[in-house]
C-alpha positions as CSV (number, residue, x, y, z in Angstrom):
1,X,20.9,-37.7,-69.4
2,X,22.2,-34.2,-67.8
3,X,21.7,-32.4,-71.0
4,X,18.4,-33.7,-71.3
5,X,16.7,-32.6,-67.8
6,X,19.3,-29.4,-67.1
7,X,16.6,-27.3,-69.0
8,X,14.2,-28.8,-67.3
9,X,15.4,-27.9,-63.9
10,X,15.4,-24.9,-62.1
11,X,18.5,-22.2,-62.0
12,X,20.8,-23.3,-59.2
13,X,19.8,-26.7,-59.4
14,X,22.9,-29.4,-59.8
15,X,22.2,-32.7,-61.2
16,X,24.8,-35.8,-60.1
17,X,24.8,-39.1,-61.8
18,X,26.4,-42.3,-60.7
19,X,26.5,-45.0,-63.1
20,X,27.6,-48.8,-61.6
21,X,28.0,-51.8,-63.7
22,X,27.8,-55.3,-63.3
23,X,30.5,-57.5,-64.1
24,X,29.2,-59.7,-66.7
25,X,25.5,-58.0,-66.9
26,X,25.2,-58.6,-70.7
27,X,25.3,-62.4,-69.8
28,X,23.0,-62.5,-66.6
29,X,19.3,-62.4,-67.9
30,X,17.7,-60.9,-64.6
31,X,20.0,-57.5,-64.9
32,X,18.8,-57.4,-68.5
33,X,15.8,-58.1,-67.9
34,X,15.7,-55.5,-65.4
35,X,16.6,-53.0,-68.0
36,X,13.7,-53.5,-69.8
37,X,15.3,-55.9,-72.7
C-alpha cells in the first residue's frame, strides 16, 4: 500500500500503516464479509 500512494503524496509527507488481525477471521463470516468476500 506505501509504495502505491508515496507518489501520490506530497514531499515531506509520511505515510504509517497499522495492520491488526483477528484471531480466527478466516472462519468468522461477518469479518470476511466485511472485507468485501
Amino acid at each position: 500500500v506505501r509504495q502505491a500512494v508515496k507518489p501520490q503524496l506530497p514531499k515531506g509527507v509520511r505515510l504509517e500503516l497499522t495492520v491488526v488481525v483477528d484471531k480466527n477471521w478466516q472462519q468468522r463470516a461477518d469479518r470476511v464479509e466485511r472485507l468485501g468476500y
